[in-house]
C-alpha atoms as a printed R data frame, in Angstrom:
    type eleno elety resid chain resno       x       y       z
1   ATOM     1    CA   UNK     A     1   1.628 -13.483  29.661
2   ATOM     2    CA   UNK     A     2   2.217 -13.826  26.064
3   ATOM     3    CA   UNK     A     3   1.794 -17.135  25.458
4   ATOM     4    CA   UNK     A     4  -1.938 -16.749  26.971
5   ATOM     5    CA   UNK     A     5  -2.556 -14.570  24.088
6   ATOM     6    CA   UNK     A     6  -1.534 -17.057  21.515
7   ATOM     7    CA   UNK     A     7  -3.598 -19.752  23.265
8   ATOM     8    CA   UNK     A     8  -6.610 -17.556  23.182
9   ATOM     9    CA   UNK     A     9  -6.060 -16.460  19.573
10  ATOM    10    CA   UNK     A    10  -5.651 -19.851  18.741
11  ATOM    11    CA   UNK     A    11  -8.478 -21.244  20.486
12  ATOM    12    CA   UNK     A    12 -10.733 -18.250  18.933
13  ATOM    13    CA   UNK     A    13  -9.624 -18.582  15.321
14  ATOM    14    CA   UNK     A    14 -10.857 -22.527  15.682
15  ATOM    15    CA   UNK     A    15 -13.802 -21.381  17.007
16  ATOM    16    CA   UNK     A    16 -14.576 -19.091  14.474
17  ATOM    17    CA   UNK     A    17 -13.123 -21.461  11.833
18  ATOM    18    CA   UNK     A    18 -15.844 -23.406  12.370
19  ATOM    19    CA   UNK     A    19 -18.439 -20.359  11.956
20  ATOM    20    CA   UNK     A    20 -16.908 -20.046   8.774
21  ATOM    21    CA   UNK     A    21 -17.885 -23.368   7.541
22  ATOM    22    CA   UNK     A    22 -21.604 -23.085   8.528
23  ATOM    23    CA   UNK     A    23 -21.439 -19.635   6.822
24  ATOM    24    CA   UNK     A    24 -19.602 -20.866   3.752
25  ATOM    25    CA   UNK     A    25 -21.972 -23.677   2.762
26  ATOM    26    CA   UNK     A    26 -24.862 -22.071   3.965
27  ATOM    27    CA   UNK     A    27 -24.919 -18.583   2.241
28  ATOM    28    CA   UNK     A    28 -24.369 -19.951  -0.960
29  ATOM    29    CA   UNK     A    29 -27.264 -21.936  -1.165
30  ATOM    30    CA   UNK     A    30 -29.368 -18.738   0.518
31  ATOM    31    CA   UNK     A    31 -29.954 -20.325   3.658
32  ATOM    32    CA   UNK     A    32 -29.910 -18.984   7.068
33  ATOM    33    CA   UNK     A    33 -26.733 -19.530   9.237
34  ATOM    34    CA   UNK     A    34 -28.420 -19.777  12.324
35  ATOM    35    CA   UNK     A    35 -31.459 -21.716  11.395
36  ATOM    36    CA   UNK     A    36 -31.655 -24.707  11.571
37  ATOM    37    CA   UNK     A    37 -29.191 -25.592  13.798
38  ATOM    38    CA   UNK     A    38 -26.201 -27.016  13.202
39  ATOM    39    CA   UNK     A    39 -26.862 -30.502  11.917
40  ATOM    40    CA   UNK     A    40 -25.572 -33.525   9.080
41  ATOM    41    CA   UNK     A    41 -25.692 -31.953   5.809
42  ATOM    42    CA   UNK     A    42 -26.590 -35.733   4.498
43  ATOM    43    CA   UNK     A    43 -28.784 -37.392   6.987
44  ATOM    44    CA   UNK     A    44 -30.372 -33.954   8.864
45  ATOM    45    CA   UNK     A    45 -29.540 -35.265  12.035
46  ATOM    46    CA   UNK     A    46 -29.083 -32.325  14.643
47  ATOM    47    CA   UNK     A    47 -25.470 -32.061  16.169
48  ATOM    48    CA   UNK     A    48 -24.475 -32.398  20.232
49  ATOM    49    CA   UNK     A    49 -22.603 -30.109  21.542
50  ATOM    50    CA   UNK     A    50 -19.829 -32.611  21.493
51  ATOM    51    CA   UNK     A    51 -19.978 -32.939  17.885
52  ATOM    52    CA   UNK     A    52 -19.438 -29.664  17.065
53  ATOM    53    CA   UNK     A    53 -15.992 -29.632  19.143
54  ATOM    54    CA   UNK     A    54 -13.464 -28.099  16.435
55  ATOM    55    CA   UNK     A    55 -11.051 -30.451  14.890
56  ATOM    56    CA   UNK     A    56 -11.571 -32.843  17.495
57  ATOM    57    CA   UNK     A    57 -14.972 -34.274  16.787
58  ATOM    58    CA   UNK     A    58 -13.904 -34.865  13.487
59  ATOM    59    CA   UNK     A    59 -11.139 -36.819  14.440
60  ATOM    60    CA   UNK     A    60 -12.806 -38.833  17.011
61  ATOM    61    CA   UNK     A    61 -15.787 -39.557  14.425
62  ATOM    62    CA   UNK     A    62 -13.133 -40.498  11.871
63  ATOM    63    CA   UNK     A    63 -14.364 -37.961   9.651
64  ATOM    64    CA   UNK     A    64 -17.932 -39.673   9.503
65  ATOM    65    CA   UNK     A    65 -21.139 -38.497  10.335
66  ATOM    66    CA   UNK     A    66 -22.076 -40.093  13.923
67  ATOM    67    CA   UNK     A    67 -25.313 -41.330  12.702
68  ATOM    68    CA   UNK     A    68 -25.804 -42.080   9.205
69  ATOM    69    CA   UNK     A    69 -21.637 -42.564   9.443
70  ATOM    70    CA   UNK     A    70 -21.408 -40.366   5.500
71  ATOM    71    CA   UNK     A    71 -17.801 -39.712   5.189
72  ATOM    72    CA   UNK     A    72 -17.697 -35.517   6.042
73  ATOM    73    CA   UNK     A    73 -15.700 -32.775   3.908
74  ATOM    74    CA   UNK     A    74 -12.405 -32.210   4.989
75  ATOM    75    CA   UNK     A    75 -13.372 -28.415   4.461
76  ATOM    76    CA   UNK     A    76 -14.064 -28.704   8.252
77  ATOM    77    CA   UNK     A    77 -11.123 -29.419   9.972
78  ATOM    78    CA   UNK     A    78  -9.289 -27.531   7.532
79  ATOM    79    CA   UNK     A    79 -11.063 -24.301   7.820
80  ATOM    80    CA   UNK     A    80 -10.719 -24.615  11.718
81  ATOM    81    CA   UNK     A    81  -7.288 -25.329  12.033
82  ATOM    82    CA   UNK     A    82  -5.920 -23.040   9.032
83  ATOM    83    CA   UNK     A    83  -8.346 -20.075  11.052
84  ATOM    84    CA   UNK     A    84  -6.551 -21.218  14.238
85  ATOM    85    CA   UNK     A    85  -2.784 -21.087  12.708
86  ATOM    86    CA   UNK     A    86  -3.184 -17.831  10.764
87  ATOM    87    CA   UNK     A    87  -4.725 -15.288  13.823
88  ATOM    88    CA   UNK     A    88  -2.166 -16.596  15.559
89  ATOM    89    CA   UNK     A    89   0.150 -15.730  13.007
90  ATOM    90    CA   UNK     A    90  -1.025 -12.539  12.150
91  ATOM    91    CA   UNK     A    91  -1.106 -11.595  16.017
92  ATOM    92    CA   UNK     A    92   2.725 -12.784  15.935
93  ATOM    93    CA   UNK     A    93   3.202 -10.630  12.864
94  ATOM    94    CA   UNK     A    94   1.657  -7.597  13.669
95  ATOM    95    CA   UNK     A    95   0.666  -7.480  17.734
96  ATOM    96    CA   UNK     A    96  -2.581  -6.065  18.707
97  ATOM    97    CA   UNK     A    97  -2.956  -3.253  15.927
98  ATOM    98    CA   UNK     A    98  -4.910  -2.139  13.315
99  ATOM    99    CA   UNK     A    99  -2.743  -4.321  10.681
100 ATOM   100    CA   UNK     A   100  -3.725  -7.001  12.946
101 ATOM   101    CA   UNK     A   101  -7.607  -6.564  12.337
102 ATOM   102    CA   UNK     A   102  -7.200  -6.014   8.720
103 ATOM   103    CA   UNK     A   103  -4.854  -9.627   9.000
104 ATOM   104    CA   UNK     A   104  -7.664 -11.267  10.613
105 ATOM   105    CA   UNK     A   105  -9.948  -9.927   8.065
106 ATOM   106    CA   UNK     A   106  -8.179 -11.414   4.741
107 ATOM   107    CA   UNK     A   107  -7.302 -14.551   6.631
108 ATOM   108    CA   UNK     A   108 -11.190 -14.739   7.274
109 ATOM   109    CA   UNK     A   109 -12.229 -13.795   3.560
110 ATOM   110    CA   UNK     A   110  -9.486 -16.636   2.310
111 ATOM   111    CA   UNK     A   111 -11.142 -19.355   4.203
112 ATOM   112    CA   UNK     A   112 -14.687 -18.177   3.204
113 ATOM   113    CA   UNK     A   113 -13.414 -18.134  -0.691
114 ATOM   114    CA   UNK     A   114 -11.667 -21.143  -0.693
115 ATOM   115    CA   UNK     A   115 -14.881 -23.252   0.776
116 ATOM   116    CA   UNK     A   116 -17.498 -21.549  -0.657
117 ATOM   117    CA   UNK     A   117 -15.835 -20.951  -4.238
118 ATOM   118    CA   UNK     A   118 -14.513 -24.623  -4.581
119 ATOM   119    CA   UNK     A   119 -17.426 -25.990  -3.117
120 ATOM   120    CA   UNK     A   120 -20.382 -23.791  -5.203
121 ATOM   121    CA   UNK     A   121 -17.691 -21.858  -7.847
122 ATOM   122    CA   UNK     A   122 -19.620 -18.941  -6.490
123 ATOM   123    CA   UNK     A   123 -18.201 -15.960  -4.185
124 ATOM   124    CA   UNK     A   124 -21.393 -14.364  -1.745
125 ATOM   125    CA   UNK     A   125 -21.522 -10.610  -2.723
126 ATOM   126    CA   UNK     A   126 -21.364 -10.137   1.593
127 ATOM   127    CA   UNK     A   127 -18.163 -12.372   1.710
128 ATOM   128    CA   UNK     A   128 -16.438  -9.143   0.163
129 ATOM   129    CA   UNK     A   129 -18.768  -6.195   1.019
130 ATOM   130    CA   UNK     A   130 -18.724  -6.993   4.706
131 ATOM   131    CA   UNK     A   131 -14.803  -7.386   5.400
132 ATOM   132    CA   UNK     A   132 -14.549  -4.139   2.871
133 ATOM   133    CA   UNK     A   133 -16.862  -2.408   5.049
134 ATOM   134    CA   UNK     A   134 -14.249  -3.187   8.018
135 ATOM   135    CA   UNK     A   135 -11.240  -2.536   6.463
136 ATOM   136    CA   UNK     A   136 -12.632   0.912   5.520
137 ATOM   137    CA   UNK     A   137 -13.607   1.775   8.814
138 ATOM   138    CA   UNK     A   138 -10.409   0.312  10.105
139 ATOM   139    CA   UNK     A   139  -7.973   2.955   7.277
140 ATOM   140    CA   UNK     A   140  -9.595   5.997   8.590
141 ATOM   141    CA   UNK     A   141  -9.041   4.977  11.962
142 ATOM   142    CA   UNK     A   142  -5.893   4.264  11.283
143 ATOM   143    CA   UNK     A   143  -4.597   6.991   8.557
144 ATOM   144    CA   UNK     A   144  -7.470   9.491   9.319
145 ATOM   145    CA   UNK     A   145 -10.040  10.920   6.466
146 ATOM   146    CA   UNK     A   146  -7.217  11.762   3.661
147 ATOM   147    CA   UNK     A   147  -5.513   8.185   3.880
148 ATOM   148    CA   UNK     A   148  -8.980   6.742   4.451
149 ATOM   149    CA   UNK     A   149 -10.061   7.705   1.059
150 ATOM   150    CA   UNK     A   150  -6.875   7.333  -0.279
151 ATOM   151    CA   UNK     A   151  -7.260   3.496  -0.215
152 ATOM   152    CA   UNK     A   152 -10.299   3.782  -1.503
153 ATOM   153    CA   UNK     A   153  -9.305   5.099  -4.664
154 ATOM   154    CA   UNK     A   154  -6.598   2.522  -4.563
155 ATOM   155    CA   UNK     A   155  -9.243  -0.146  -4.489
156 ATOM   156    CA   UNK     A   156 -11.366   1.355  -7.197
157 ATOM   157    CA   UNK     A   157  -8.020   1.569  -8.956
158 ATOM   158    CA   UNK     A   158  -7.267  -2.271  -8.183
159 ATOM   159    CA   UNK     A   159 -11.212  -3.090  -9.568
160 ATOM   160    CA   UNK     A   160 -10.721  -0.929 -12.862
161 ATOM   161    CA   UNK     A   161  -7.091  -3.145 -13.587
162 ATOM   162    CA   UNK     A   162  -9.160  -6.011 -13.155
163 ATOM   163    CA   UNK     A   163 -11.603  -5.361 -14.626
164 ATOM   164    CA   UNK     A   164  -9.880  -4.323 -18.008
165 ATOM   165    CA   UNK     A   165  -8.015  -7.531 -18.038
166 ATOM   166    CA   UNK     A   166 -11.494  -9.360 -17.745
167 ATOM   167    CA   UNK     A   167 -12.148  -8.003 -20.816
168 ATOM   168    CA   UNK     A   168  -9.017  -8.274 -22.869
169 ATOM   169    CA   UNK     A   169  -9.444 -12.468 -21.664
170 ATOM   170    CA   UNK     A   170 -12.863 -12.389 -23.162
171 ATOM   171    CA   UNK     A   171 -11.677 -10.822 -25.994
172 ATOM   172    CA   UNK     A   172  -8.710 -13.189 -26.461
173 ATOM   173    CA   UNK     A   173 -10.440 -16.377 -26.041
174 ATOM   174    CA   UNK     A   174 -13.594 -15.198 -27.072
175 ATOM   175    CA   UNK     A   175 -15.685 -16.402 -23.676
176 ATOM   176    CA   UNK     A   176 -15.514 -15.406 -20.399
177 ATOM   177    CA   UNK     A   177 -12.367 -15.432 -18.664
178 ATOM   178    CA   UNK     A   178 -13.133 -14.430 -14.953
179 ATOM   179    CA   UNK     A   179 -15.988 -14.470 -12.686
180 ATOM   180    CA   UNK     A   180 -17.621 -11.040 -11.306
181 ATOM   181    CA   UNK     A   181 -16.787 -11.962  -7.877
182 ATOM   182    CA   UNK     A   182 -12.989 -12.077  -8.725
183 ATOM   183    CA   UNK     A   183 -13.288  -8.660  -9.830
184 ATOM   184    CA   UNK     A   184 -14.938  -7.550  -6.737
185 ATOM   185    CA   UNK     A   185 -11.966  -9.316  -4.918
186 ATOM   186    CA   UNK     A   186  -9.748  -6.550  -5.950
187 ATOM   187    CA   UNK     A   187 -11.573  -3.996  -4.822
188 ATOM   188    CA   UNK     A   188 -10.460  -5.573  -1.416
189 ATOM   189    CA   UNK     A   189  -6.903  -6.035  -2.364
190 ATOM   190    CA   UNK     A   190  -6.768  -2.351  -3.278
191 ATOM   191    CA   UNK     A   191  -8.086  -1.322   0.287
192 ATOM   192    CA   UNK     A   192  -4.761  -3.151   1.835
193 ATOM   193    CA   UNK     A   193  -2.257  -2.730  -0.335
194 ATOM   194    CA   UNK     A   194  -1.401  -0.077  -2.929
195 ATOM   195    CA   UNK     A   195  -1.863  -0.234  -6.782
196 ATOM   196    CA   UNK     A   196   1.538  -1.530  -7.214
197 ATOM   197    CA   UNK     A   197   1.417  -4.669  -4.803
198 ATOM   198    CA   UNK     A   198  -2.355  -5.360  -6.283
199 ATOM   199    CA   UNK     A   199  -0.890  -5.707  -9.391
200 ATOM   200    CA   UNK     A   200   1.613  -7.973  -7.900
201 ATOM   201    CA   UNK     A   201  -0.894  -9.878  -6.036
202 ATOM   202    CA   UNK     A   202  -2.454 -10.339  -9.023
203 ATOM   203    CA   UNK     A   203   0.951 -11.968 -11.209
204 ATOM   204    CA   UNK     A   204   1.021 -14.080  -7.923
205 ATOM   205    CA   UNK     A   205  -2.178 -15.167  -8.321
206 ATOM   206    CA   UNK     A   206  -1.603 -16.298 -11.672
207 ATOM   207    CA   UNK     A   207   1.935 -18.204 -11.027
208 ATOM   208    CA   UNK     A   208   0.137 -20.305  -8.304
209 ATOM   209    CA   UNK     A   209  -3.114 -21.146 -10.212
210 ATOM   210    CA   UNK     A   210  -1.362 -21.664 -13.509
211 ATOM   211    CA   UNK     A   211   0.703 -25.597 -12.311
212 ATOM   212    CA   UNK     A   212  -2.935 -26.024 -10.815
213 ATOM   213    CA   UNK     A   213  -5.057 -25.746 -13.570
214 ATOM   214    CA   UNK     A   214  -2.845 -27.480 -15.995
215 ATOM   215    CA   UNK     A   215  -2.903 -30.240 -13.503
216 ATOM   216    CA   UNK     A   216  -6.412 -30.278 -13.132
217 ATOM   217    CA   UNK     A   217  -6.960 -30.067 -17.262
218 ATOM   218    CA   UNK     A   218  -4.969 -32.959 -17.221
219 ATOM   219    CA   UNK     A   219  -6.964 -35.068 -14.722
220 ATOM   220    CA   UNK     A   220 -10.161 -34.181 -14.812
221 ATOM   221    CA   UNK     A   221 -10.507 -32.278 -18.190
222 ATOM   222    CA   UNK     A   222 -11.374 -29.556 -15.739
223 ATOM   223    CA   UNK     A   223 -11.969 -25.809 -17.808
224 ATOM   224    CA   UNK     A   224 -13.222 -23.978 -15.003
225 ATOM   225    CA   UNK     A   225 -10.810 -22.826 -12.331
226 ATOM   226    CA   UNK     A   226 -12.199 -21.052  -9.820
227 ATOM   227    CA   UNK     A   227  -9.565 -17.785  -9.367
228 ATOM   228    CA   UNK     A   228 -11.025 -16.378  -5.885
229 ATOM   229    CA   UNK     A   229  -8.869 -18.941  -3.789
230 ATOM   230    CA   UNK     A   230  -5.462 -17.909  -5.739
231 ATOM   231    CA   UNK     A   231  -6.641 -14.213  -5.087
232 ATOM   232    CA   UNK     A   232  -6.628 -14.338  -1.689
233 ATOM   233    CA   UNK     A   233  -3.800 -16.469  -1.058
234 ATOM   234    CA   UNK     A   234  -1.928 -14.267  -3.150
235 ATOM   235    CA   UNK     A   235  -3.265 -11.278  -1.019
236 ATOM   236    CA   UNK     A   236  -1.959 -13.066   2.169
237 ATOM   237    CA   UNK     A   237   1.292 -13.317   0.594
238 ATOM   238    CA   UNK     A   238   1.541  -9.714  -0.245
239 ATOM   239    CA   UNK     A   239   0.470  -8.961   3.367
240 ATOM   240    CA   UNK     A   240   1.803 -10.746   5.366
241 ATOM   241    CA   UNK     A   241   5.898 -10.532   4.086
242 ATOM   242    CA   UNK     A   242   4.870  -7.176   3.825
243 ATOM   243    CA   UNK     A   243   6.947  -6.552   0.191
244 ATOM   244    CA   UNK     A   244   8.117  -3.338  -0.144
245 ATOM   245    CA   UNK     A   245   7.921  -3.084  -4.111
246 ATOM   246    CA   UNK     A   246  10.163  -0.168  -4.023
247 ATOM   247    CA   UNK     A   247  13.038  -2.865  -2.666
248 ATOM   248    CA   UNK     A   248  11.989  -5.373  -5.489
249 ATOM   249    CA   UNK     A   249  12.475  -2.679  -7.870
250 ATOM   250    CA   UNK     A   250  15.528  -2.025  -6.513
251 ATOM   251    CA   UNK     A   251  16.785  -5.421  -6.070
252 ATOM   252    CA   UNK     A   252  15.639  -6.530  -9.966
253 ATOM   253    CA   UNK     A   253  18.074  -3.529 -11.162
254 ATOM   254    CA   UNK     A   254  20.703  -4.746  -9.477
255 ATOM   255    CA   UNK     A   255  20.605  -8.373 -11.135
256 ATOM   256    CA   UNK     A   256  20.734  -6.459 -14.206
């Protein structure tokens, strides 16, 4: 019976994978993500059902537009499959449970950064109210009315930190370091995790972006960097091993 339930994760995370997509290049650009329908971002031509199959009709078109045969993003099997992967993971991590929603959630919020911040370098004010919104709901549910607001302070906690080291960067290199959204992002990190693994999430974030954007100076002469991406995947991180920063503590003592 189990292995039903990963099947129909699976087959629901590519599915909503590729909602993702429409949402992530629509919303940026203010459009609406039901209308028009789904069609070729390059020649307008409106999409069959069997070109809208996920990962599959991209493979079968060779990545190319069926009509005007553009060469597509690879954003779209990507976001599919990586949806498809991590609910299943999560649901093998954490079984049906309230973890398991907020999983879902920042898997879902990571996919919706990573396209719409590398595609636009701009994070949709409803990519982090809305999954805030349910992890909020999802806290006091899960650790009644004291916990609930409990994380809620830890969030507002997690935005002040950030929002303080915004300001020293600006100060140190005398222009803006971070983008408003990235700040917002912690606000989210602070609702699933405590102030102590945000600010970990947050040194994580860093180590992976920092070979990145050296690489990218490098190559493309490339200043801006957008930080959501390496926020959320350092969230995920966090999350998912669930770290126990008491046992880090513990273990970084011991070296010494």
């Amino acid at each position: 019976m189990e292995i039903y339930y990963y099947i129909t994760i699976f087959i629901l995370g590519l599915c909503f994978g590729s909602f993702f997509n429409v949402v992530a290049i629509r919303v940026p650009k203010g459009e609406s993500i039901n209308k028009p329908g789904s069609h070729c971002p390059y020649c307008g031509k409106f999409l069959k059902w069997y070109e809208l199959i996920p990962v599959l009709s991209f493979i079968i078109q060779k990545g190319k537009c069926r009509s005007c045969h553009h060469k597509l993003t690879f954003f779209y099997p990507f976001t599919e499959l990586s949806t498809a992967i991590l609910y299943t993971v999560s649901y093998y991590s954490f079984g049906f449970s309230y973890e398991f929603i907020i999983a879902i959630t920042l898997v879902s919020v990571f996919l919706l950064v990573i396209v719409s911040d590398l595609t636009y370098l701009i994070i949709p004010d409803r990519f982090i109210i809305v999954p805030s919104i349910i992890i909020i709901i999802v806290n006091f549910l899960n650790l009644g009315v004291k916990g609930g607001f409990i994380q809620i302070g830890y969030g507002l906690i997690s935005f002040i930190v950030m929002f303080l080291l915004m300001k020293l960067g600006n100060f140190l290199f005398k222009k803006e370091s971070m983008g408003g959204a990235d700040i917002k992002l912690m606000f989210l990190v602070g609702l699933s995790l405590n102030p102590l693994l945000s600010i970990v999430v947050i040194f994580l974030a860093s180590f992976i972006a920092l070979p990145v954007s050296i690489f990218l100076l490098i190559k493309n002469n490339e200043h801006v960097i957008p930080f959501g991406p390496f926020i959320t995947l350092g969230l995920l991180i966090v999350f998912f091993t669930k770290l126990n920063i008491e046992e880090i503590f513990t273990r970084i003592l011991h070296i010494f």
